[in-house]
C-alpha positions in Angstrom: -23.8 -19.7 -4.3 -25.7 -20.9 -1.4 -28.5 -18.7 -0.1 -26.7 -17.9 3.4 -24.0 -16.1 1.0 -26.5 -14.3 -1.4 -28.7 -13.2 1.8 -24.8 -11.7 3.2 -23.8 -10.5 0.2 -27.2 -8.8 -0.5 -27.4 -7.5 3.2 -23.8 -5.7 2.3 -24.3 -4.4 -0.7 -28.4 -3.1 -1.4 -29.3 0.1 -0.1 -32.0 -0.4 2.9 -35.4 0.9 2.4 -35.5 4.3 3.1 -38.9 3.7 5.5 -36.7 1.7 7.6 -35.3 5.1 9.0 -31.6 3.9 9.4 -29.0 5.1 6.9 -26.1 3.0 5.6 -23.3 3.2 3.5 -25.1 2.6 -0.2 -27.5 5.7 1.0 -24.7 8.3 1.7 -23.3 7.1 -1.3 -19.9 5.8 0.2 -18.3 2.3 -1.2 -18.2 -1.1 0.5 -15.4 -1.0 3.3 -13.1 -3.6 2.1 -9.7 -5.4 3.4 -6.2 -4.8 1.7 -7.5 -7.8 -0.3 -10.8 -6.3 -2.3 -12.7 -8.4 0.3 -15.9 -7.0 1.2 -16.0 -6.4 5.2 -19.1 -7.6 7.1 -21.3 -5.0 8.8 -19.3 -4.5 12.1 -15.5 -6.0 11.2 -12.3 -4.5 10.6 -9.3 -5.3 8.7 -7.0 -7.5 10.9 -4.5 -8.1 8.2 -1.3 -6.9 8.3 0.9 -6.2 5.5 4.3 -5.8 5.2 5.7 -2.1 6.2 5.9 0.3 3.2 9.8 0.8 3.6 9.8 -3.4 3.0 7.5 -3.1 0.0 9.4 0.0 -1.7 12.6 -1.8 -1.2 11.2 -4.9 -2.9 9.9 -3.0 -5.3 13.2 -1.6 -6.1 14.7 -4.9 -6.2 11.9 -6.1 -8.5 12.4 -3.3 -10.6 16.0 -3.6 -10.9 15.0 -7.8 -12.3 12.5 -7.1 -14.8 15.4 -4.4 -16.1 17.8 -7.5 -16.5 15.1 -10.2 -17.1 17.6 -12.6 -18.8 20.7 -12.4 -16.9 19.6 -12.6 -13.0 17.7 -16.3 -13.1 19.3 -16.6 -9.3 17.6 -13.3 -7.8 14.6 -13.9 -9.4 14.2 -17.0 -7.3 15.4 -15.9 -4.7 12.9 -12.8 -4.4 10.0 -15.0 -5.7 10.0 -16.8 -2.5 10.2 -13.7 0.0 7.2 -12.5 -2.4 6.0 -10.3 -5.1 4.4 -6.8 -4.7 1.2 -6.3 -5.8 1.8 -3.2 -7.4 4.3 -5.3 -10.1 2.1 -8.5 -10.3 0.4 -7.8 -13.5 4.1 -7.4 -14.7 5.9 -10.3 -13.1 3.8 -12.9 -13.5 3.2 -13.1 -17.2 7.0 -13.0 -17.4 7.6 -15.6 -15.0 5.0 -17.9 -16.4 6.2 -17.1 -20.1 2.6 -15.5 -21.0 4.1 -12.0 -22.1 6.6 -13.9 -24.8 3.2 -15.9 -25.8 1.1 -12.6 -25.8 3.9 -11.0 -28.0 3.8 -13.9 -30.4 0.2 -14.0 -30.9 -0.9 -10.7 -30.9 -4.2 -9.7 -31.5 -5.2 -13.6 -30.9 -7.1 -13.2 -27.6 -8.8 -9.9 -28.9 -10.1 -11.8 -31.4 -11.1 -14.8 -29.4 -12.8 -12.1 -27.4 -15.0 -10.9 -30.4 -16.2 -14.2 -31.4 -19.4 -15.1 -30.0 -19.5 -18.6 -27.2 -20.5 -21.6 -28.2 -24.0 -21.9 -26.6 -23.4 -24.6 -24.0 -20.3 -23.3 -22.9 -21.7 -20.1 -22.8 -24.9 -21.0 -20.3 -22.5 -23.2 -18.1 -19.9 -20.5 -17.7 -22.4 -17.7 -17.1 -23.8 -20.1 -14.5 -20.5 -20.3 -12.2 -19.9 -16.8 -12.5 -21.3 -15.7 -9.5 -19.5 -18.5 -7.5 -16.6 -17.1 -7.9 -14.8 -15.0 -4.5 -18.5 -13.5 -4.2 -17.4 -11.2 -1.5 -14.5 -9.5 -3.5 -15.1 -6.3 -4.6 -14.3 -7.4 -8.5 -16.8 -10.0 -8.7 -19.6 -8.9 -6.0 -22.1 -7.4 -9.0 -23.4 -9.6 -11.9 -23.0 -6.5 -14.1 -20.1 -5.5 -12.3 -16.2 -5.8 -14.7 -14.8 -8.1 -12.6 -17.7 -10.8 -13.9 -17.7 -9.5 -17.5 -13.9 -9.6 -17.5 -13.9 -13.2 -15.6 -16.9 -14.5 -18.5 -14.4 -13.1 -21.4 -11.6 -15.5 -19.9 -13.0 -18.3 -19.6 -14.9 -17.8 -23.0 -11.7 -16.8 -24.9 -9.9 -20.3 -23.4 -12.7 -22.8 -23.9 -12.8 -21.0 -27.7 -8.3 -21.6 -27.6 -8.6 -24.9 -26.2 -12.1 -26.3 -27.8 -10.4 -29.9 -26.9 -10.8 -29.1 -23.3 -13.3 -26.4 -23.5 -14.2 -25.3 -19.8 -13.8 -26.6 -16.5 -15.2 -25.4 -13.6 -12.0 -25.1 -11.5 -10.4 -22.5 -14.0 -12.4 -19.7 -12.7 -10.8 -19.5 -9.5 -7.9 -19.4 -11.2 -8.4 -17.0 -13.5 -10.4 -14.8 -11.3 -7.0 -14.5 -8.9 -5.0 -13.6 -12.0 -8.1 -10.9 -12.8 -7.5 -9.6 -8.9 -4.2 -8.6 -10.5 -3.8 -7.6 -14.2 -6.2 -6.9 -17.5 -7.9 -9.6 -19.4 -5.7 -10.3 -21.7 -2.7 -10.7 -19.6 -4.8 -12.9 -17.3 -5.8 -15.5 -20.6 -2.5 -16.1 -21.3 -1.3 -16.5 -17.6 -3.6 -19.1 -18.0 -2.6 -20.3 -20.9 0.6 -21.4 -19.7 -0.8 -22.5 -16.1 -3.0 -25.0 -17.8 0.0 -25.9 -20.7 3.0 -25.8 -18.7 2.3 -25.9 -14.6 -0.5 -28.3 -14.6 -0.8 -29.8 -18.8 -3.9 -32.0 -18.6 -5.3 -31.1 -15.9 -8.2 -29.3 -16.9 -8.9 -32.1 -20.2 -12.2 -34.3 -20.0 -10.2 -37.3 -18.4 -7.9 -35.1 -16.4 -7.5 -35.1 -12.3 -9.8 -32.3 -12.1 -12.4 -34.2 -13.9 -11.7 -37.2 -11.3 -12.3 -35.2 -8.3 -15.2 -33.6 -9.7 -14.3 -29.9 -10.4 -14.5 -29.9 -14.3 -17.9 -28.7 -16.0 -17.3 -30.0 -19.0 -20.7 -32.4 -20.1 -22.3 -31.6 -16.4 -25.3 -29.1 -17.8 -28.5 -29.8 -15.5 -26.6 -31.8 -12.8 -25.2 -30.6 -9.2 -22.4 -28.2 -9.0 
């Protein structure tokens, strides 16, 4: 993170010094203004985003309903809706089922819990911990170090460099994963990655894939530039 977006984050986010006589937002106790994203507002904005009307987002919440009730037998629909957009509120449950994580989930059960128990190998470990922070700094989830949306995002990325020790880690899997942890658990978000990295984009993320070649994997790069 450079130090123009600590310095912003750190303005947003610490309480002032009470001797500096004005109050703000951490004093009274109130949360971070954000947008309809988890984004953190800076001091002064507003929210210019707009989403679609609630009577559009219940009906395609209906609609979506209605799909993952007849998973198997309305292929067509489901495309059809997947371009005019999912609703947040049925993310966590609609993607693992489009990407095939929640038949993978169901046929290793207990796998990623037990990933998640077993300590990191020490170098992955250090250069994971080390992006965590770069990671949508100004989303709610991932604004605090100690915060769940960095633990959570750390368990991840831990869990697949410990799945896939072939690969290991690569830098450009925690924006990845950090999206998918904007939107369902921990679990759900591993194998959603799972099958991103296996099925959408196999390779990519391997020591002499494309995202080695432009520069985005960390695998090997402890002590060098980001």
């Amino acid at each position: 993170m450079s130090d123009f977006s600590k310095k912003m984050l750190n303005t947003r986010l610490e309480p002032k010094n009470p001797s500096d006589g004005d109050s703000s937002d951490s004093e009274l106790g109130l949360e971070p203004e954000t947008d309809r994203f988890g984004f953190l507002l800076t001091d002064g904005s507003t929210d210019r985003s707009v989403g679609p009307s609630p009577v559009l987002v219940r009906q395609r919440e209906a609609k979506w309903i209605n799909i993952i009730d007849q998973w198997d037998r309305l292929l067509f629909k489901k495309t059809i809706q997947c371009h005019k957009g999912i609703p947040a509120s049925l993310r966590a449950k609609c993607w693992p089922l489009l990407c095939g994580a929640t038949k993978r989930m169901e046929n290793q059960k207990g796998l990623y819990k037990l990933l998640d128990s077993q300590p990191a190998l020490k170098h992955w470990e250090d250069v994971i911990e080390r992006d965590l922070d770069r990671q949508f700094p100004f989303h709610e989830m991932f604004a605090s170090k100690d915060g769940h949306g960095q633990r959570s995002l750390f368990e991840v990325l831990k869990a697949y460099a410990q799945f896939k020790p072939e690969e290991g880690y690569c830098q450009a899997q925690g924006p990845v994963a950090a999206v998918l942890l904007m939107n369902m658990p921990a679990e759900e978000a591993f194998w959603c990655l799972v099958q991103i990295c296996e099925q959408y984009l196999p390779g990519y993320y391997s020591p002499l894939g494309a995202c080695t070649v432009a520069g985005g994997c960390g695998a090997g790069t402890e002590g060098s530039g980001p």
